[in-house]
C-alpha positions as CSV (number, residue, x, y, z in Angstrom):
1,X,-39.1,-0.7,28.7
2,X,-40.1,-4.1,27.0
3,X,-40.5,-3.9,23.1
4,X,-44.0,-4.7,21.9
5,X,-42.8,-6.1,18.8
6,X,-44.2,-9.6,19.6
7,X,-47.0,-8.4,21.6
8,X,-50.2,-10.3,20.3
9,X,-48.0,-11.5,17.4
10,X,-48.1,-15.3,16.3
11,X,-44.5,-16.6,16.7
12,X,-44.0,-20.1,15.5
13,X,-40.8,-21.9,16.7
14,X,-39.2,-25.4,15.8
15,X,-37.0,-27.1,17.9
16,X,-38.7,-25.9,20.8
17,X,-38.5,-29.0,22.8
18,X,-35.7,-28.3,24.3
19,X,-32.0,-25.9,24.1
20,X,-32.4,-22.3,22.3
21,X,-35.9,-23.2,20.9
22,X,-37.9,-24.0,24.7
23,X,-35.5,-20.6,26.0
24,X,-37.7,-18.6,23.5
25,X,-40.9,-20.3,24.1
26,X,-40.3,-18.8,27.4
27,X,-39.2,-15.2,26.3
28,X,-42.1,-14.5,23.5
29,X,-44.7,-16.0,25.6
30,X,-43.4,-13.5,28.5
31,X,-43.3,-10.6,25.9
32,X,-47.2,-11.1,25.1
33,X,-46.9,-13.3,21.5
34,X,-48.9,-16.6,20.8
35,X,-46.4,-18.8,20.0
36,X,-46.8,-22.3,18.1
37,X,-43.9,-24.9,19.3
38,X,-42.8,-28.2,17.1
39,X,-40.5,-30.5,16.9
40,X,-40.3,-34.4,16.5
41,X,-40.5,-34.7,19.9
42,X,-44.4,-34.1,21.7
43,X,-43.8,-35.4,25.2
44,X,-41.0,-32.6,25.0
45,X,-43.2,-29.8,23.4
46,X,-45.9,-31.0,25.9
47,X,-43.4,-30.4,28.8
48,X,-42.4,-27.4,27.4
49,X,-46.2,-25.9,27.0
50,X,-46.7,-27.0,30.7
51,X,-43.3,-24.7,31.9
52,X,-45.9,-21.9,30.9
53,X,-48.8,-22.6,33.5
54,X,-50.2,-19.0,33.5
55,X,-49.8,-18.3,29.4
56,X,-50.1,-22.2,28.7
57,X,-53.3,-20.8,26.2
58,X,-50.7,-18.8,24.3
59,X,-48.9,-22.0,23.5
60,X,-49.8,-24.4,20.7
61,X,-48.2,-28.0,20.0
62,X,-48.0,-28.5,16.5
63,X,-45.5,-31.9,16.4
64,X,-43.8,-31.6,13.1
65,X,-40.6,-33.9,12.1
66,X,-38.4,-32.1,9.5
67,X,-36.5,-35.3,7.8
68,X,-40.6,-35.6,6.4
69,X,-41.3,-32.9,4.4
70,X,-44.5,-34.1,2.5
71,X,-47.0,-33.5,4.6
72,X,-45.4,-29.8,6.4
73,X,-47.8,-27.8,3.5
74,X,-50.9,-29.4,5.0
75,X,-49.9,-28.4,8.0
76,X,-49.4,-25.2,7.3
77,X,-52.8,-24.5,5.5
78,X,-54.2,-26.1,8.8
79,X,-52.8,-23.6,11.4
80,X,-53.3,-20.9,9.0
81,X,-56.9,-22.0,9.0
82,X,-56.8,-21.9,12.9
83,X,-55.0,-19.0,13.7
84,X,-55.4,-17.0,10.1
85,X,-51.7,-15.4,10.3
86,X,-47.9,-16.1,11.2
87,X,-46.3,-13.3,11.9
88,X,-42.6,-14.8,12.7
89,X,-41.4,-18.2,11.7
90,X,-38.3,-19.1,14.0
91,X,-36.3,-21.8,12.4
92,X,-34.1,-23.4,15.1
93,X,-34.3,-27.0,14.9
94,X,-31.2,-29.0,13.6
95,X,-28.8,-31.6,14.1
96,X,-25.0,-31.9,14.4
97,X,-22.5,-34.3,13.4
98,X,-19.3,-36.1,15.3
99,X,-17.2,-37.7,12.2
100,X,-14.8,-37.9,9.8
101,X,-15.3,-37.2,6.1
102,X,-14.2,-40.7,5.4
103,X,-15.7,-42.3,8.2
104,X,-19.5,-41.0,6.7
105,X,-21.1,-42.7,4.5
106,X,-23.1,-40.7,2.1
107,X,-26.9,-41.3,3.5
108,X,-25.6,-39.6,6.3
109,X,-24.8,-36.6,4.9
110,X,-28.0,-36.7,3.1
111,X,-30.1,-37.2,6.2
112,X,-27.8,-34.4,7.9
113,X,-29.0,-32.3,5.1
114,X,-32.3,-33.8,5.2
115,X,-33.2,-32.0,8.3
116,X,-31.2,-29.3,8.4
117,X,-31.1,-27.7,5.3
118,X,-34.3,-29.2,2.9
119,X,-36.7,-29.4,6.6
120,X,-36.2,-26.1,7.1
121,X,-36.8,-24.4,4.0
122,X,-39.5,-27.3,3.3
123,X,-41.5,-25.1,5.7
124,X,-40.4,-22.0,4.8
125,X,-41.5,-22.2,1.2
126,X,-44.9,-23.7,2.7
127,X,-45.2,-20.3,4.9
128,X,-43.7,-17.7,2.5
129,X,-47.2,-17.6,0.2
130,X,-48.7,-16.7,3.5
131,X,-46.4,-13.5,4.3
132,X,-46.7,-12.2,0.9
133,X,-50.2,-12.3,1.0
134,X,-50.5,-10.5,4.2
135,X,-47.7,-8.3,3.4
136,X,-45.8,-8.9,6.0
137,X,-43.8,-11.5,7.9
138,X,-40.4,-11.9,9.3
139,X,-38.6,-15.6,8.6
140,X,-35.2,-16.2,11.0
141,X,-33.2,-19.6,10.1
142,X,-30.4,-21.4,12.5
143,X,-27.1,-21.5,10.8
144,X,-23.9,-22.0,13.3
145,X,-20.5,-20.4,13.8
146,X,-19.5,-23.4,11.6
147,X,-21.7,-22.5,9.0
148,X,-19.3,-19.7,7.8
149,X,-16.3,-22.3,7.9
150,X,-15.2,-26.0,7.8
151,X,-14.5,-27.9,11.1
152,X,-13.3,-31.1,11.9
153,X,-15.7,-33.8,12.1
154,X,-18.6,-31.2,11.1
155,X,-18.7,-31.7,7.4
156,X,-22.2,-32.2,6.7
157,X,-23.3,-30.4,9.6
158,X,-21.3,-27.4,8.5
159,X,-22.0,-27.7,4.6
160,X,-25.8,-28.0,5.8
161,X,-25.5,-24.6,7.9
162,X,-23.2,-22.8,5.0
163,X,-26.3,-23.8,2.5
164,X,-28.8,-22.0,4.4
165,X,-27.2,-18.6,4.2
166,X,-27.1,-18.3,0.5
167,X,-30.8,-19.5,0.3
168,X,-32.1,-16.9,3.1
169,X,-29.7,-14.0,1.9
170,X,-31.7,-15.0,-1.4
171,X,-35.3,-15.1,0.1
172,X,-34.6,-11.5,1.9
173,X,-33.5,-10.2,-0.9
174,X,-36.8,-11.1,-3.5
175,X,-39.5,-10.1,-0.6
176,X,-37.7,-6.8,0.9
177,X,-40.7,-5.6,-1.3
178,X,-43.0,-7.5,0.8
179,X,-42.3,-6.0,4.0
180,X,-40.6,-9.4,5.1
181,X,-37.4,-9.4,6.9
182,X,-34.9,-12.2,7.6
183,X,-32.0,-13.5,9.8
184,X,-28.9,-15.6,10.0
185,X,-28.9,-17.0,13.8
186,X,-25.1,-17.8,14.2
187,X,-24.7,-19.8,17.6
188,X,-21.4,-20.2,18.8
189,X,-20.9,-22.3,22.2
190,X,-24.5,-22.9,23.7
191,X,-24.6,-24.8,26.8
192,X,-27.3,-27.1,25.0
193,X,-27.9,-31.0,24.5
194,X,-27.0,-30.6,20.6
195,X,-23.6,-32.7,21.2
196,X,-25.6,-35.3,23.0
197,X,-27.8,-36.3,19.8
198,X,-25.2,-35.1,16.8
199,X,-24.9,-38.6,14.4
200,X,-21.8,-40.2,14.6
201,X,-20.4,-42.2,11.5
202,X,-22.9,-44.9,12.2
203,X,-25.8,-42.5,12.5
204,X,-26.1,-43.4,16.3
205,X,-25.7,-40.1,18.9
206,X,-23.2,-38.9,20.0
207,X,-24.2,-39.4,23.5
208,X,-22.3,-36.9,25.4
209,X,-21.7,-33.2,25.9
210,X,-18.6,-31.4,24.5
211,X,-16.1,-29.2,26.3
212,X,-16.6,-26.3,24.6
213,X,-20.3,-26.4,24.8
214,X,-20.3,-27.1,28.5
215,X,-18.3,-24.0,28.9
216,X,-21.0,-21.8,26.3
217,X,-23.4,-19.5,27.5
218,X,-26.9,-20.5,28.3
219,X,-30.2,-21.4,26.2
220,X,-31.8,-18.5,27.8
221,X,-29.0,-16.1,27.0
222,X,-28.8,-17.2,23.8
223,X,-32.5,-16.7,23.3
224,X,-32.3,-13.1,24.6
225,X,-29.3,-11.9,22.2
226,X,-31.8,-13.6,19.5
227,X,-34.7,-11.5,20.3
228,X,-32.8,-8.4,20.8
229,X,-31.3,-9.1,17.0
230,X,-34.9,-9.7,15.7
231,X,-36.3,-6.1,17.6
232,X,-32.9,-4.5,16.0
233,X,-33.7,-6.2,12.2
234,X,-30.1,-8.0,12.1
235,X,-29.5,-9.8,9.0
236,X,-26.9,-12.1,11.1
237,X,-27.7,-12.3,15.0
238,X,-23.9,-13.8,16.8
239,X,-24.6,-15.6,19.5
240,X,-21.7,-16.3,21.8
241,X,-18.4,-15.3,23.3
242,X,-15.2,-14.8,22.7
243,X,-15.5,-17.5,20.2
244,X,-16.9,-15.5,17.7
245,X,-13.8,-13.7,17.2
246,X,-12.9,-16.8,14.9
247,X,-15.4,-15.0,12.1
248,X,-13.8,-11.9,11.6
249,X,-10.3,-13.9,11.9
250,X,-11.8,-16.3,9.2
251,X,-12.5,-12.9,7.4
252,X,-9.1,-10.9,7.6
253,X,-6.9,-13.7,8.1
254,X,-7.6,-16.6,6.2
255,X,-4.6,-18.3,7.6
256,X,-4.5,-17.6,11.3
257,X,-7.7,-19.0,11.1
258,X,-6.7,-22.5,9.9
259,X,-3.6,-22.0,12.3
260,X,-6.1,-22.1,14.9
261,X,-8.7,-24.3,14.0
262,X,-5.9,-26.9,13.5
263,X,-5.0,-26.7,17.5
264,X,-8.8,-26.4,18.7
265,X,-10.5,-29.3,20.3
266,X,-13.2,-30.5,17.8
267,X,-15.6,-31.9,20.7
């Protein structure tokens, strides 16, 4: 039996031109929910709206570029105006890094956390009033297997990620009173185009797709587990393989892990 959870909900989903975020465009629009897509990219959230030709009226372009945070509150009052509620607010949109510590100059980490860390709860922050006032709401961010520990040529990338679980552990924690919930999204290997357009030391893309993520599991797979962790109320939804072993390894044996991480392939 499909859970109703989203059915006739508002769902609003960044990133969703493309990877995990278009895979769950797909799944909530199929499970009955109104869902509103953004992302930097509209011919991409255009495409994406058109890959629901029955439901297409349950699908709303909102283009939204999180390295610009000033005008994401106007925005906000705007769809609240239009729609009157937001019931879940899926924050998926990111962007990885391919360099050395030494090798990155420091407006890259600050564009790195530009997007990733201040975008994200930039919009957030903007939504939150919202929830409380309606008493209830449910808020998931995108943090990464690498957001628990370092890896090489991640630094920004993987500070960025490791920021976002002490502010969202902090938000779920102030508003369990307000009947809103929250969750961790901890990717692993995701067979998605996030290698192509990680930054490099120049701040170009990277341009080409990793190993290891050529060998993850799909967008739509990964968008499933995610749902499934939302219906079940996880505070940290793992999304992966056997890769995720390297958590609890992280956890219970501090140096295994670095044993490990030393021999793994960093692209």
């Amino acid at each position: 039996m499909v859970n109703k959870i989203f059915s006739g909900k508002i769902v609003w989903i960044t990133g969703a031109s493309s990877g995990i975020g278009e895979a769950l465009v797909y799944e909530l629009v199929s499970r009955g929910a109104t869902v509103v897509i953004s992302s930097n990219d509209t011919p991409g959230l255009e495409r994406v709206k058109a890959g629901c030709p029955d439901k297409s009226s349950k699908v709303i372009c909102v283009p939204l570029d999180l390295s610009e945070t000033s005008g994401i509150s106007d925005i906000v009052e705007q769809l609240m105006k239009t729609l009157g509620r937001i019931d879940f607010l899926l924050n998926i949109a990111g962007i990885s890094q391919r360099a050395r510590i030494d090798e990155t100059p420091l407006w890259l980490d600050r564009k790195i956390f530009e997007i990733n860390y201040f975008g994200t709860i930039a919009l957030t922050k903007a939504v939150l009033p919202y929830m409380i006032s309606q008493k209830s709401g449910y808020i998931a961010a995108t943090s990464s297997i690498s957001g628990r520990f370092g890896f090489p040529l991640r630094s920004a990338y993987s500070a960025s990620k490791q920021a976002l679980h002490g502010f969202f552990e902090t938000l779920y924690l102030e508003n369990k009173q307000n009947n809103i919930r929250t969750s961790v999204i901890i990717p692993g290997r995701v067979s998605t185009n996030i290698s192509f357009h990680a930054l490099d030391s120049e701040g170009k893309e990277h341009g080409k797709m990793d190993e290891g993520l050529a060998k993850g599991i799909s967008p739509e797979k990964a968008a499933k587990i995610i749902v499934r962790g939302i219906i079940r109320n996880k505070r940290e939804i793992l999304v992966g393989r056997g890769e995720l072993t390297l958590l609890y390894i992280r956890r219970i044996w501090p140096w295994l892990f670095f044993r490990i991480a030393d021999k793994v392939k960093s692209t």
